[in-house]
C-alpha angles and dihedrals in degrees: 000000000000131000127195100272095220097049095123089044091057095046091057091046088047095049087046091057086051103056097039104079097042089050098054085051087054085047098058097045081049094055093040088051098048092043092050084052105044097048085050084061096045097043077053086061116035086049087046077059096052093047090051092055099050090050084050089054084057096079097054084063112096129184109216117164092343082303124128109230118187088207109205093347122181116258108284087257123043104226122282119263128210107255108271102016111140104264111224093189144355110331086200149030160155155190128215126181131209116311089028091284121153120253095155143341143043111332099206094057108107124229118236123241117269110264138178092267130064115248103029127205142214153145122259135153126234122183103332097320120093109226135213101216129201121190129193125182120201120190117223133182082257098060125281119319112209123211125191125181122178138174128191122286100227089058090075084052082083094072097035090057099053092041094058091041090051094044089046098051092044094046088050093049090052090042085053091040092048084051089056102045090056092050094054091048089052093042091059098028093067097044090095092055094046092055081058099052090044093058083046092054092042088071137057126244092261095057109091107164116135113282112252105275096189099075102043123103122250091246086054098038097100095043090062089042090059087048094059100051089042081055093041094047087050095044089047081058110050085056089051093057096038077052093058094039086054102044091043086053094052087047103041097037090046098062099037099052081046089052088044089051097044090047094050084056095050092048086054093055115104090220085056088068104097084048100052098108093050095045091050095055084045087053090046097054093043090050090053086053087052094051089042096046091060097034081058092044087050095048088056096048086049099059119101104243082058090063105044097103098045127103118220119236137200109271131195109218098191092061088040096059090043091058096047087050087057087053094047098041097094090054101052093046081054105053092033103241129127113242115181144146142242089184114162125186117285138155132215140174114240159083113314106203085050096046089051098049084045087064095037091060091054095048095048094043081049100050088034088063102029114096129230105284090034132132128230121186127188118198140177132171135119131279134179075000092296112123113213148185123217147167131198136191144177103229133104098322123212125273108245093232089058101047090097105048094054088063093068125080116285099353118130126176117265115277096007117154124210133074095273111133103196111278124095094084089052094053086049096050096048096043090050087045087048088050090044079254137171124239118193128163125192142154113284114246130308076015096291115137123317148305116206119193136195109201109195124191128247130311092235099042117115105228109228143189116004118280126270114264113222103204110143096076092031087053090040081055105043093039 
């Protein structure tokens, strides 16, 4: 049983994927925010400054004789500055004395409109510079002096420059801490879940004890729960059905070797004469029943629900080979073919029952299609370290357009004899996919007849995960 082995790796890429896009909207509400409300700050202050300079130029204003006297003012220009320097105070001002006139400053520089505050403040433009103006009106016993001081916009952009560069860079680094952070919870926080999927993938698909408890974390601890009675149903299962393979085989094999045994008496009684060609079609049907009846029983131990349980267990093949040859040498020597062997040590991991109906049904497809004279050789040995199984024989042959379709259920080549009814093949094709095998089927040799193979893997291969069932053809052909 085999997970993705980055799969913990993937979630936290996912999530991550997943967070991204919500936090760098946040970020940028976040860094809008902070900037609006830092440059609210700063435009305060500056105008606070320039507040505080017009009510410095207040005290150079002197009433002598109801007149309006700038006592010791400053020139009517501040000096000029070079663009860009940094600006310690008012780049501009003016007084003006009742009536609009004159008494300082820069003459060009606009009043603001009355307000309900005290100094008031606006934009205006002067030249080619935009202006921040303050304007502060102090009443005398002469009438209202005016006082306006103003400095260049851009020199407030400083500020607003470094604000949003540094709001920006904080805002990143949280948004990159806060990353992190997620990456690390998730890190830890499926740890739990990857013990569990270590001790799944320690163990075949076959294997279907309870996952160890002890070590799960409470938060994971139903999952695995779920996961045992999931593996105790299935296992509960897999013996049910090898129950009912078992028991079917006991009831169908028992009266039909009674019926064979009765009929072979009957076809040996003097007053059964004038019957024995009916007797012998009747013993020819109830021997293909026979056959049928254990090629379908065969076909049900080898599936794959039916396997779940057992273990697998070291097999010789070379033993193995030697033993079905025994059971299918009377029949050779009947039907006058030679049947041997070139079997060589080999080892694989499996089931030994399936393997050896795997090797039977090659031996019997094999003696059922080669004609009286022919050879049939049964091998077995290890290449590129993949021990095999295979059979070879010197009969018809099949059609290479046609060595995929006999794998299938039911299906026999056009015109074939015999009282085969379609299944050896199939029974092949689903133990080797059971074993992670390799069927191959291809003409004997000099082109005469075929060699069928079973590749296994290595010895020392774990077998993961359960076959792939191909059903589409095998349905289009049985249908």
């Amino acid at each position: 049983m085999s997970l993705a082995p980055d799969s913990a790796t993937s979630i936290r890429r996912r999530l991550l994927i997943f967070l991204l896009p919500p936090l760098f909207v946040l970020m940028l509400a976040g860094v809008y925010t902070n900037y609006r409300a830092a440059m609210l700050f700063v435009r305060q202050a500056y105008d606070r400054r320039l507040a505080d300079s017009a009510l410095a130029l207040t005290t150079h204003i002197k009433i002598a004789d109801r007149e309006i006297l700038v006592d010791a003012a400053p020139q009517a220009q501040p000096p000029a500055r070079a663009e860009g320097a940094a600006l310690a105070g008012p780049s501009y001002y003016s007084i003006l004395g009742p009536g609009g006139r004159l008494l300082a400053g820069n003459p060009q520089l606009p009043t603001t409109q009355p307000g309900s505050t005290n100094p008031t403040y606006a934009d205006v433009r002067l030249g080619t510079r935009d202006l921040r103006v303050a304007t502060y009106r102090m009443s005398t016993t002469v009438g209202t002096v005016t006082i306006n001081v103003a400095e260049a916009s851009d020199s407030r952009a400083r500020p607003g420059h470094f604000i949003l560069a540094s709001t920006w860079l904080m805002d990143f680094i949280q948004v990159d801490v806060t990353l992190l952070l997620v990456w690390v919870a998730v890190h830890f926080g499926l740890k739990p879940l990857t013990a569990v999927r270590r001790q799944i993938e320690a163990r075949s698909a076959r294997e279907l004890r309870p996952l160890d408890v002890a070590a799960v974390p409470v938060e994971v601890r139903p999952l695995v729960d779920a996961l045992n009675l999931l593996f105790e149903m299935l296992s509960e299962a897999a013996h049910s059905q090898r129950r009912f393979v078992a028991d079917t085989a006991h009831q169908l094999r028992t009266p039909i070797t009674g019926l064979l045994g009765h009929l072979e008496l009957l076809m040996r009684e003097p007053a059964a004469a004038p019957l024995q060609s009916r007797l012998a079609a009747l013993h020819d049907e109830l021997t293909r029943l026979a056959h049928s009846a254990n090629q379908l029983l065969a076909l049900a131990r080898a599936d794959p629900s039916a396997n779940l349980a057992d273990k697998f267990e070291r097999i010789e093949l070379k033993p193995l080979a030697e033993r079905v040859l025994e059971q299918h040498f009377d029949r050779s020597v009947e039907g006058g073919i030679d049947l041997g062997a070139e079997a060589q040590p080999a080892r694989v991991n499996g089931n030994p029952r399936l393997i050896e109906d795997l090797l039977g049904n090659l031996v019997d497809n094999a003696l059922s299609y080669t004609p009286k004279g022919g050879r049939v050789t049964v091998r077995s040995g290890v290449q590129d370290s993949n021990p095999y199984l295979e059979v070879e024989d010197d009969g018809p042959g099949i059609p290479e357009a046609e060595r995929v379709r006999v794998r299938q259920r039911f299906y026999r080549l056009p015109g074939t004899p015999g009282l085969g009814c379609g299944l050896g093949l199939a029974i092949v094709e689903e133990i080797s996919q059971l074993h992670r095998g390799a069927l191959t089927i291809e003409a004997g040799a000099n082109g005469r007849g075929t060699r069928i193979r079973v590749q296994f893997p290595p010895i020392g291969a774990r077998l993961v995960g359960q076959p792939a069932r191909k059903r589409e053809t095998e349905n289009s052909v049985s249908s």
